[in-house]
Each structure stands twice: as structure tokens, then as C-alpha cells.
N, C-alpha and C positions, 0 to 999 in steps of 0.2 A: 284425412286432410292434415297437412304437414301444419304444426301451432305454429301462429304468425310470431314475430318479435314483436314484444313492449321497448321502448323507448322514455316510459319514465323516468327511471333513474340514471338518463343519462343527460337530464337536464337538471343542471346547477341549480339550487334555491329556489325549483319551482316543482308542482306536483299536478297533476293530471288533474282537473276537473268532470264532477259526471253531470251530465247530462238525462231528464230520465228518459227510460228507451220508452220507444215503442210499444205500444199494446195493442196486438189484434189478432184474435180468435183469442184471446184470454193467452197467449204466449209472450213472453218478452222476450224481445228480440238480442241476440248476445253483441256484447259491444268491444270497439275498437278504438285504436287509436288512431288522431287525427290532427289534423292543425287546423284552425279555424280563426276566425272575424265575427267581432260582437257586432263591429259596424263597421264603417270606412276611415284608413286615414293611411299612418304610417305602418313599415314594419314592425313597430314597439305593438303593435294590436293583435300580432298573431300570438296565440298559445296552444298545445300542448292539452287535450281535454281527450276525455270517455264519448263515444259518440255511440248510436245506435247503427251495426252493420246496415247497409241498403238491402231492402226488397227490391225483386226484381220484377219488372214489368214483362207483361208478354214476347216483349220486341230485344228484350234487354239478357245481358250474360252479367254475373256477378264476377269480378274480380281478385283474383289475391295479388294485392299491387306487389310489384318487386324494385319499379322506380316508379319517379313523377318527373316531370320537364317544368322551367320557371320559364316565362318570357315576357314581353311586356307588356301582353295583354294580360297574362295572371295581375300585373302589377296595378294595370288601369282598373281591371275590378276590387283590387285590394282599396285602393282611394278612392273608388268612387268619380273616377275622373275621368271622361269628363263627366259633368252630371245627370248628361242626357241618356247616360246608360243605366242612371236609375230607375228610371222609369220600367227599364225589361229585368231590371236585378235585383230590384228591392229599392224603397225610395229613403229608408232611413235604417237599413240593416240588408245585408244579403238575404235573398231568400235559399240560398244555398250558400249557409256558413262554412264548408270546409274548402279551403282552398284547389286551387289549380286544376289543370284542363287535357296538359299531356299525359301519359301514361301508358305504361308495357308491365305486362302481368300474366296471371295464368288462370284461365278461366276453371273456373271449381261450382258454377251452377248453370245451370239455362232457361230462359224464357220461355215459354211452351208455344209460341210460335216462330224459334228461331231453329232453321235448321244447315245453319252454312257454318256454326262452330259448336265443339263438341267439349266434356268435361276433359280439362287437360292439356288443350291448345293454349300455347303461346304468343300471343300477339299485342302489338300497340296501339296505339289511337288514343280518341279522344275520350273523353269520362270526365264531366261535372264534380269535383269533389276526389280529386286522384290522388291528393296529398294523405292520407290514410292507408289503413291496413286493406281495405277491402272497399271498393267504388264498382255501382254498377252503370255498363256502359250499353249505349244502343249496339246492337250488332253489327250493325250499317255505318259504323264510323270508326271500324277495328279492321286490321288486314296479320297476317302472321306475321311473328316477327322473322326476320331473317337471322339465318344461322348462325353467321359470322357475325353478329352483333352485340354486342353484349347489353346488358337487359337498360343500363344507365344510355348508353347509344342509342338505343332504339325510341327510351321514351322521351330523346329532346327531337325524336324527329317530326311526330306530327303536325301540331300546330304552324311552328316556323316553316317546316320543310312543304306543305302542303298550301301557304301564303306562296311559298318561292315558286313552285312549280303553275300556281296557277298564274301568277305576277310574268314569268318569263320564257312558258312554253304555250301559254291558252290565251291571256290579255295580249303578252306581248309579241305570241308567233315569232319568237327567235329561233332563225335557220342558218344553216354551216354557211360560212364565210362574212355571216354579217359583222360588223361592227358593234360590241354593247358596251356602255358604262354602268355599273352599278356602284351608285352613291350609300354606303352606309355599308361598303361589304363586308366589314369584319365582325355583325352582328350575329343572330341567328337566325336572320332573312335570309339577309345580304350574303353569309357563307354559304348555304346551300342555291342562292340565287345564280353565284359564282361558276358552280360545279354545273348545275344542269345548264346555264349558257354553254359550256366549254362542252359537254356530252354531247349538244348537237352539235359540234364545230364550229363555232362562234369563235372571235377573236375579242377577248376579253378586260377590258381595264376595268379596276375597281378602286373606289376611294377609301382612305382609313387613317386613324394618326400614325405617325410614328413607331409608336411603340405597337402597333397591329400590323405593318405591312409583312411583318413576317411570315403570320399567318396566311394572307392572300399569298405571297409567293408557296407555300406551302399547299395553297388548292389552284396551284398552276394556272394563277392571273397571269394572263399575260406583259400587261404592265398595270404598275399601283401608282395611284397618287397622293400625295399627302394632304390631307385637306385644310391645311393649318398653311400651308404654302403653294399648294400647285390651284390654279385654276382651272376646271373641266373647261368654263367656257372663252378661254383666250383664243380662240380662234384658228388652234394651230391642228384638232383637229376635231371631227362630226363622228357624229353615232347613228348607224339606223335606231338602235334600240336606244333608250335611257331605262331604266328601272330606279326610281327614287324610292329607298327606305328610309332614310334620314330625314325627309319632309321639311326640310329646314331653308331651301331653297328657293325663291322665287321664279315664279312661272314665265317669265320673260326673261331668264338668263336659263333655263333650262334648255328654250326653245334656241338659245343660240348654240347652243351645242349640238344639235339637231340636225339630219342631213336633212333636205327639203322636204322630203317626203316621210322622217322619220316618224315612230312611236316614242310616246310618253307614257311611261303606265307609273301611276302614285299609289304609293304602298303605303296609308297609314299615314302618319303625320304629328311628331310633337309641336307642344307651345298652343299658343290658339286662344281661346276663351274659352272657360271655367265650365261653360255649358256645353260648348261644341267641342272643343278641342281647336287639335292643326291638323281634322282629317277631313271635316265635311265640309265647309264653307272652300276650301281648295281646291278639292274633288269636282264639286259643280261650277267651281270657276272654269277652272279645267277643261269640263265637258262643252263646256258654253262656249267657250275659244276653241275648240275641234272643229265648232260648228261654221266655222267664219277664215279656215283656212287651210292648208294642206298638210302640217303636221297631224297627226290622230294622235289625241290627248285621252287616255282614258285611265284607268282608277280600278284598285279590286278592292273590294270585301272578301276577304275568304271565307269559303264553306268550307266547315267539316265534314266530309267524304272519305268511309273507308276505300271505295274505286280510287280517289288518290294517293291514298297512302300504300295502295297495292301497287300503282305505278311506280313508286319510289323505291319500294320493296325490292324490284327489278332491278333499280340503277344500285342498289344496298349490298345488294348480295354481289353484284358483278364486281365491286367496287368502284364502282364510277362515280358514286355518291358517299362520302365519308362525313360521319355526323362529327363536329367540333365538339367536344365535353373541355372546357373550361376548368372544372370543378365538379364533384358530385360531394354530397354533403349529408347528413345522418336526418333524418327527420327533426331532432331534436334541433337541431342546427338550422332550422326553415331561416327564421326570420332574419339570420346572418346572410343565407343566401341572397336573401331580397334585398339588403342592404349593398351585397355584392355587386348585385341586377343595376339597385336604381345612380350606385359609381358609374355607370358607365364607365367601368373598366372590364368589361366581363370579352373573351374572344370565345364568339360562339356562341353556347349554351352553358347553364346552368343545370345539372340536376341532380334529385333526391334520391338517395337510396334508403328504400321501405325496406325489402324480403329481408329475410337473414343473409345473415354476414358469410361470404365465399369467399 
């Protein structure tokens, strides 16, 4: 097994914390490094600590990370925000301290009942705790990575990339020649939301400020709109499809942008109340008005599914789907990234580079 990199001494004025390992069958288990959350808040909470490598479950492959993906569900679980995700996460501490959720790595153990990856393969997905040297992941939520990718590419794909595709080819049944807007596309939704519209033949607009329309013109929007100036819903033109990541917009100007029979699908949602957010009280406003007219309003949660990320696997390799990296960043460097994130300035993604240095 190739030694993973320490990243202690490459954080200024601070120094690794340990944690004690694990004990079972009288073995301690060898440790690693990781970034972690004593509790919920800001950026300023992450650090730099010793952790205990993961045991792997039956179902489960261990990891040697080589990146991690930031997006801003990592962010919602870092705050604790909204609060109602305490309740599944821990209600005054994570019950999984080490951060983040994307990741691409190289499998170096296996679960004794997993037999669809082997010691060696390379693949991405999702993993609890991906911000470290080593995270183990169910098998069922990893696909290979693709060739042409390189390892930081691959791991800002799942999460975001696997929201998009279920948001704009399964909720939203977008087909060649239709009309779609997608509000919020210069994110890490919203840019892979962009591409797989256009894959099926969709004719594409997408919103973004300024300083982002470059980007959409760069994953061949059709037309962009400035959001600080153009209006989606002035009347001059309708969408079969909308796709809202931005969340930010009321439900009765969405609907005028709307062809008569159009889709609505809401993706998520900032702002809101402190317990809900701006996702859930929306959502089933949302559904409640589907019920009472001829637009169809509906809403996704995403699953993590490696069967999705196999699909995208496909559009990855073809090039029809091109992950946006922003920025990749040293582990040591987490908490700068998340400061990055919560700028909203970020085009794309965000992500970590763990493995050694190429």
C-alpha cells in the first residue's frame, strides 16, 4: 500500500490533534488524517486532527482518498442549518465529525459481501467523511471513475452532478427541442444541470451574474441571463422546463415563465427559517399548487446512487459532461475552501486534493 501524505506541517500555527483510536479485538486501529467539526457553526470550526482509519462494513470498500468535493450541502451540515437536520446528524455535535460527502479514490480493502469492486479500482461517489486520508464507502453509491478525468474532476461530480441529472432528466423529463431555464446555473447544480439539458437537445437559457456568464457560455447555454438585470419572467419568453437551484424565487413569478403545461422542479432552497430552511415549506407549497392546475410543480431530494453516477460516467467519458473545478485546494487549506463556497463566488465546484502530489 502506497503511504498516504500527512498534511501537518503544512498548516501554519496549528498542529494535528489525536483522537484515541479505536479498540477492537485488543488491535488499534492505525490513524489518519482528516478535517473535522467539534460542533456546528462556521468555517473557523474546522481543524486538522489524528483520527481513527474507518472499519469497513460488509456492504462497504475502504478508501484511499485522492480528492473530496465541497458543495453546499457539506456546508448545511457544517452549520447545522437548517436545524431540522439535527435531528438525523447529531442534535448538538455531528455524529460523523469528519467532514464532506464527495469523493474519488482507490479502493485498497473490501467488505465481505461486496463483489462488483475489487482491491485497486478507481472510482467516485459518495463517502460520509471523505475529507481524510482514508473514508469507507457503501459499494452501492460508487461507479469507476472515468479515464479522462482526473482524480479532483471526478470527485466534484457526485453529489452535485447526481442532484442535476435527477432534477433535469427523471423530475424534469427534459427532451430534445424543448425549451429550459435553469436559474442558478453557474453553481455546481446548475453547471452540470446546463450540460445534461443540452445532451438531450434541449435549447438552453441559464441565469448567473456577471462575472459567471462566461462560464455558461463556456458549457454552450444557449442564451444567459443576468440575474441582477434581465427578468426570466417579463413575458417575452416560456419554458417547458424551469429547473430552480437558486430557490430564491417566488412561486407565482416562476409559474409566469411557464409554458401552460410546463414543469417546475425545485432544487433545494436558501434563506427560510432557522429550522426549515428555504427548502421544505416551498416544496409542499409547490406540490399543493400542482394539485389545483396545469402546470406540474414538483421538487427533488436527491439519492445517492452509484446507478447515477454510472449514468454520468457515460456522458464523462464521451465528453458531454465536463465537471467545472473552480479551485482544488490542499487539505490543510479546507476551511479557506468553505469560506470560498460560502462567497458565493465559487464557478462550479470546489475541491480537495488528499492523495500525493502528481
Amino acid at each position: 500500500m502506497t503511504p498516504r501524505r500527512g498534511v501537518r506541517d503544512e498548516l501554519p500555527g496549528a498542529s494535528a490533534t489525536t483522537a484515541e483510536p479505536v479498540d477492537r479485538d485488543s488491535d488499534r486501529a492505525p490513524s489518519m488524517d482528516a478535517i473535522v467539526q467539534d460542533g456546528y457553526g462556521t468555517s473557523d470550526i474546522l481543524r486538522l486532527a489524528q483520527m481513527p482509519r474507518p472499519r469497513v462494513g460488509p456492504h462497504e470498500v475502504l478508501l484511499a482518498v485522492e480528492a473530496a468535493g465541497l458543495d453546499r450541502g457539506t456546508w448545511h451540515l457544517m452549520a447545522g442549518k437548517p436545524r431540522l437536520l439535527r435531528l438525523a446528524f447529531g442534535l448538538r455535535t455531528p455524529k460523523q465529525p469528519i467532514i464532506g460527502r464527495d469523493i474519488a479514490g482507490t479502493v485498497v480493502e473490501v467488505g465481505a459481501q461486496v463483489t462488483t469492486l475489487c482491491v485497486g479500482d478507481e472510482v467516485f461517489g459518495v463517502a460520509p467523511g471523505s475529507v481524510a486520508d482514508y473514508a469507507a464507502a457503501r459499494a452501492d453509491k460508487l461507479a469507476r471513475r472515468p479515464p479522462n478525468l482526473s482524480w479532483e474532476q471526478a470527485a466534484v461530480v457526485p453529489v452535485s452532478g447526481g442532484t442535476a441529472l435527477q432534477a433535469v432528466l427523471d423530475a424534469g423529463g427534459v427532451t430534445a427541442g424543448q425549451q429550459v431555464l435553469v436559474i442558478g446555473a453557474s453553481g455546481g447544480v446548475g453547471s452540470y444541470a446546463v450540460q445534461l439539458a443540452k445532451s438531450v437537445g434541449a435549447e438552453v437559457t441559464g441565469t448567473a451574474s456577471a462575472a459567471k456568464q462566461d462560464l455558461l457560455r463556456s458549457l454552450c447555454a444557449d442564451h444567459v441571463l443576468d440575474y441582477d438585470r434581465d427578468d426570466f419572467a417579463d413575458g417575452s419568453r416560456h419554458y417547458d422546463v424551469i429547473i430552480d437551484i437558486a430557490g430564491l424565487s417566488d412561486l407565482t413569478r416562476l409559474r409566469r415563465a411557464l409554458k401552460p403545461t410546463g414543469t417546475l422542479v425545485l432544487v433545494g432552497g436558501e434563506g427560510g427559517g432557522d429550522w426549515t430552511g428555504g427548502t421544505i415549506g416551498r416544496q409542499l407549497r409547490a406540490r399543493l399548487r400542482s394539485l389545483f392546475g396545469r402546470h406540474r410543480l414538483t421538487s427533488v431530494l436527491a439519492k445517492e446512487r452509484g446507478s447515477d453516477y454510472e449514468r454520468l460516467a457515460v456522458l464523462l467519458e464521451a465528453g458531454e459532461l465536463v465537471p467545472s473545478v473552480d479551485r482544488a485546494f490542499e487539505m490543510a487549506d479546507t476551511a479557506d475552501a468553505m469560506r470560498l463556497l460560502e462567497s458565493g463566488a465559487v464557478r462550479g465546484k470546489v475541491a480537495i486534493s488528499v492523495g500525493p502530489a502528481r
